[in-house]
C-alpha positions as CSV (number, residue, x, y, z in Angstrom):
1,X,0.0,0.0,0.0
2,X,1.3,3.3,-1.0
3,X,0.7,4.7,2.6
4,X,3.1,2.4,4.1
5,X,6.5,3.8,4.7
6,X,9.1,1.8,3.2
7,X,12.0,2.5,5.5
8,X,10.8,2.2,9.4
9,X,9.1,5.4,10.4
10,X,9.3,7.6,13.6
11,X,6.5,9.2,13.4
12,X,4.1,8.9,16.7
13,X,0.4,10.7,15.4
14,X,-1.0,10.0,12.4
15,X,-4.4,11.6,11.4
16,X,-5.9,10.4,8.4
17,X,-9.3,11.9,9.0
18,X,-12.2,11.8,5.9
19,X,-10.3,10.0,3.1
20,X,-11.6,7.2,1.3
21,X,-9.0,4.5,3.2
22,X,-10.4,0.8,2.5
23,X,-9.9,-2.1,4.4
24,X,-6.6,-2.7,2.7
25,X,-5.1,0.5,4.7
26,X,-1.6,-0.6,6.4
27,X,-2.2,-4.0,5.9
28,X,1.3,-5.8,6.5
29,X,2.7,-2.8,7.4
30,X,5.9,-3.2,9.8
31,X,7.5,0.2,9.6
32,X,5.0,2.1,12.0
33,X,5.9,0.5,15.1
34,X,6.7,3.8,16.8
35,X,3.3,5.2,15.8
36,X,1.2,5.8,19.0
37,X,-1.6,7.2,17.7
38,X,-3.8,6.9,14.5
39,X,-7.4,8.4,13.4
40,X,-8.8,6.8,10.7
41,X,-12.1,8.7,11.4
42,X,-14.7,9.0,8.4
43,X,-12.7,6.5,6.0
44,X,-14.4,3.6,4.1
45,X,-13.4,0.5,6.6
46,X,-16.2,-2.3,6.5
47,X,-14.3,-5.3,8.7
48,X,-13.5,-4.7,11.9
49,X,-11.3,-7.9,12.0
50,X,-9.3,-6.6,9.0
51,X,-9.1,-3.2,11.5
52,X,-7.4,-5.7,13.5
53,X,-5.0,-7.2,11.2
54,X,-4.0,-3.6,10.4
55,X,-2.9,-2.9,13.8
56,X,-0.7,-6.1,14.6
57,X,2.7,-4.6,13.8
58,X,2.3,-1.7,15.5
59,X,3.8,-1.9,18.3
60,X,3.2,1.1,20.4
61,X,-0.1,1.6,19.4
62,X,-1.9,3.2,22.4
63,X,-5.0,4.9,20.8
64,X,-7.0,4.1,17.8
65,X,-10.1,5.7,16.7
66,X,-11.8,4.3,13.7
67,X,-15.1,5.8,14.3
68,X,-17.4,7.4,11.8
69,X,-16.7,4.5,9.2
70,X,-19.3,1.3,8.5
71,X,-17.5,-1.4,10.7
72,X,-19.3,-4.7,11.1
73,X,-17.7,-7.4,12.4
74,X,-19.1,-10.9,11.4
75,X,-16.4,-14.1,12.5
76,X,-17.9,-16.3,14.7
77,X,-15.4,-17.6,15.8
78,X,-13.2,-14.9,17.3
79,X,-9.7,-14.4,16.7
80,X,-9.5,-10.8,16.0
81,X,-5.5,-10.2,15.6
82,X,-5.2,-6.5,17.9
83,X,-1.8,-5.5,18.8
84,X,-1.5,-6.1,22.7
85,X,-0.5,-2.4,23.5
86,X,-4.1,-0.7,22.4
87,X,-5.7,1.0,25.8
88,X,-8.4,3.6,23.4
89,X,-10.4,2.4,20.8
90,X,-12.9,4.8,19.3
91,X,-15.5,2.2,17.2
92,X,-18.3,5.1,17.3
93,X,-20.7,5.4,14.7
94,X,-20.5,2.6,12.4
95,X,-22.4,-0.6,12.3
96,X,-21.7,-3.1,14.7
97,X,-23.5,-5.3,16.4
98,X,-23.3,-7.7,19.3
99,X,-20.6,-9.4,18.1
100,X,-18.0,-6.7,18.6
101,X,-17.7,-8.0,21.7
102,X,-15.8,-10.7,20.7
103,X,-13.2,-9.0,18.7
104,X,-11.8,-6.3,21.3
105,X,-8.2,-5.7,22.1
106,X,-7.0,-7.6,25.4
107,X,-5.9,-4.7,27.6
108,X,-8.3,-2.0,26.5
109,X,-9.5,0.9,29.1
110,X,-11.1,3.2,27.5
111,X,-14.1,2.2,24.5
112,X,-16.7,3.7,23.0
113,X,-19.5,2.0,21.1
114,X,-21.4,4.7,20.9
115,X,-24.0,4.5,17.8
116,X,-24.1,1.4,16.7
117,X,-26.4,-1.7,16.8
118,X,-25.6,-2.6,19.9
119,X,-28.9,-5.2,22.0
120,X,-27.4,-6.8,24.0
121,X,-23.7,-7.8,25.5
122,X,-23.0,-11.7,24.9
123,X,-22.8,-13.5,28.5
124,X,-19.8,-15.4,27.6
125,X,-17.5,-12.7,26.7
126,X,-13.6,-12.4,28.2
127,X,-10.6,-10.7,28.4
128,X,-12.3,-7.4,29.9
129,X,-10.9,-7.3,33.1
130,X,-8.7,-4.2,32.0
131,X,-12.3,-1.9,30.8
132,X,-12.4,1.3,32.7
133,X,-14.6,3.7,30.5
134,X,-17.4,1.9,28.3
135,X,-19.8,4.5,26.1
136,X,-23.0,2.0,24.1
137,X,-25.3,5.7,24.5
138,X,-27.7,5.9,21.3
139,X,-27.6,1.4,20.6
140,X,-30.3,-0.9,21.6
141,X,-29.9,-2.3,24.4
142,X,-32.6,-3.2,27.3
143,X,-30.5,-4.2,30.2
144,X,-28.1,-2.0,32.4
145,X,-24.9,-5.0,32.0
146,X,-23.5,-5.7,35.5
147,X,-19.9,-5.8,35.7
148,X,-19.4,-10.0,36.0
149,X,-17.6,-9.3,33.0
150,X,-16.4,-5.8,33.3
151,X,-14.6,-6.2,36.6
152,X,-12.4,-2.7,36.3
153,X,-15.5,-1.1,35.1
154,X,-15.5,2.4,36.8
155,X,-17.5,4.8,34.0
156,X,-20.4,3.3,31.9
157,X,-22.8,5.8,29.4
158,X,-25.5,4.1,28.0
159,X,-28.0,7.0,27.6
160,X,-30.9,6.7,24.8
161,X,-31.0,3.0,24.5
162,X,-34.0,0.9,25.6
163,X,-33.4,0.2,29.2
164,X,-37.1,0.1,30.7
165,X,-36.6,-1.3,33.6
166,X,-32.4,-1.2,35.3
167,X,-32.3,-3.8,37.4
168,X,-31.1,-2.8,41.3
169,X,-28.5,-5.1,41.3
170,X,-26.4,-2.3,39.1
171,X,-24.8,-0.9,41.9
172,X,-23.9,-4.4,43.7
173,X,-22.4,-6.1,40.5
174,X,-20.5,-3.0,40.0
175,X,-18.6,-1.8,42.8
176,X,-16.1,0.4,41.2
177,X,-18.3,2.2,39.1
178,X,-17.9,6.2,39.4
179,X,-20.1,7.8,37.1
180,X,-22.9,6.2,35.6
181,X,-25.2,8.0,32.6
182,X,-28.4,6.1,32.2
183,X,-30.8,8.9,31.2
184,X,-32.7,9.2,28.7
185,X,-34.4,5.9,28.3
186,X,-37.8,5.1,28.1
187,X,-38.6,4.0,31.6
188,X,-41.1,1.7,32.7
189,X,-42.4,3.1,36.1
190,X,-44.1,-0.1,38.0
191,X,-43.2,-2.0,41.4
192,X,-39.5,-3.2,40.2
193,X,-38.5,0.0,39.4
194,X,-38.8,1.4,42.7
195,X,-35.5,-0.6,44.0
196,X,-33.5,1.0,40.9
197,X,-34.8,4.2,42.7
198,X,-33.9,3.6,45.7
199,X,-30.5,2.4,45.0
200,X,-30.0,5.6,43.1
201,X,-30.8,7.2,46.0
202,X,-28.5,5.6,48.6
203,X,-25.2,6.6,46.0
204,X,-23.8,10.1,45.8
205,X,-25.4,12.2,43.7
206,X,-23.0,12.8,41.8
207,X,-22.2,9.1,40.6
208,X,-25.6,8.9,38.9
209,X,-25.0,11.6,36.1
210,X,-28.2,13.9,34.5
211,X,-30.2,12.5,37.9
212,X,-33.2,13.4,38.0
213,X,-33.9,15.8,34.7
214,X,-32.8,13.0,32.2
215,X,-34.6,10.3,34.3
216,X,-38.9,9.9,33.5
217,X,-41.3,7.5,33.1
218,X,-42.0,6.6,29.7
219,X,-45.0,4.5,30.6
220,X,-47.6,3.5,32.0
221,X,-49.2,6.4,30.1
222,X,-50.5,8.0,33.4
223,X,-47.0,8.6,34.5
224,X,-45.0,10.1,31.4
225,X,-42.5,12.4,31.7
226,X,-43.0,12.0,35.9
227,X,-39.2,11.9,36.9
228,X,-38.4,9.3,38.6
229,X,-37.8,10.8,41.9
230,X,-41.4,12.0,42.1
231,X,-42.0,8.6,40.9
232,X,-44.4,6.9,44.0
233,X,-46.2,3.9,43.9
234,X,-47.7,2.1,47.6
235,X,-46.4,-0.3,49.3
236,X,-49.5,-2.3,49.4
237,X,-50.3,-2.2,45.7
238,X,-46.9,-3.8,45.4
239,X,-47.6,-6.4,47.3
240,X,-50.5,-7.5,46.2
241,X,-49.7,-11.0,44.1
């Protein structure tokens, strides 16, 4: 590829920003192994396990950001190729699914997901012990994840999804969580969401960020846009089986 230098390169930040870069960018390139950085932002990548090919000879890659491009990532069966030293990866805006999940780098911190087609996050997934920062705001998904998986996990965003009804357990699962941005969803004010409330109410208020403008009911119809502080339902109809 003409981009690749042909005599081993020292240069550390590369920004490559709205060009028409295919798949076939850096592929079995071994001269950038001093490059730290590289934007590939609004390009024309489609595989995000060919992203990962790209990036196995450089060798001080901290920080990639490939966002803004139409990523999908489709192998089953894994073995995405990620050179070890990524900690940022920027995978915003394109189109992946699920699956990404299973083609991450192994000591990432810092990743953002955010507008994609993300539902839901596989149960079996590994190797993110390292994740710190996590952004999935504006995908699909219904469920707050607890941190089984994530056990570094310390900031999550997952505003404007379709989380109707976090589950309590949030705060148990994830003990070293810091900030957490869950507004904006469309949520389902009834009996189980009363614990969610509750717990939000027993951590700092500043862990719980946007709380309580970005927080309302979404349904039952009676109770939309009631934020879900106000939000108050009695014991006794509760209880009733």
């Amino acid at each position: 590829h003409m981009l690749c230098p042909q005599e081993p390169s020292t240069f550390k930040f590369l920004n490559f920003t709205q060009n028409s870069f295919t798949d076939s960018v850096f592929q079995n390139c071994d001269t950038l192994a001093r490059l730290e950085t590289l934007i590939l932002q609004k390009n024309e990548l489609k595989d995000l396990f060919k992203t990962s090919l790209m990036t196995k000879d450089m060798l001080s890659l901290e920080t990639l950001d490939v966002s803004w491009n139409s990523l999908e990532y489709d192998r089953s069966n894994g073995n995405c190729s990620w050179v070890g030293s990524i900690v940022v990866l920027n995978l915003s805006s394109n189109a992946l699914t699920d699956s990404v999940f299973r083609c991450l780098p192994p000591r990432i911190k810092v990743l953002d997901l955010h507008n994609n087609r993300i539902r839901s996050i596989p149960k079996d997934v590994t190797g993110l012990e390292t994740l710190q920062e996590l952004n999935l705001a504006s995908n699909s998904l219904a469920h707050l994840p607890g941190c089984g998986i994530f056990s570094s996990l310390s900031i999550l965003i997952i505003d404007y999804n379709s989380v109707s009804n976090p589950s309590a357990d949030f705060f148990q699962s994830c003990q070293k969580i810091r900030s957490l941005k869950a507004g904006n969803n469309p949520f389902q004010c009834s009996c189980e969401l009363r614990e969610f409330i509750q717990s939000v109410g027993q951590v700092s208020s500043d862990m719980v960020e946007g709380w309580p403008e970005s927080y309302k009911c979404d349904y039952p119809e009676s109770y939309k846009g009631t934020p879900l502080k106000d939000f108050q339902v009695s014991e006794l109809s509760c209880n009733t089986a």
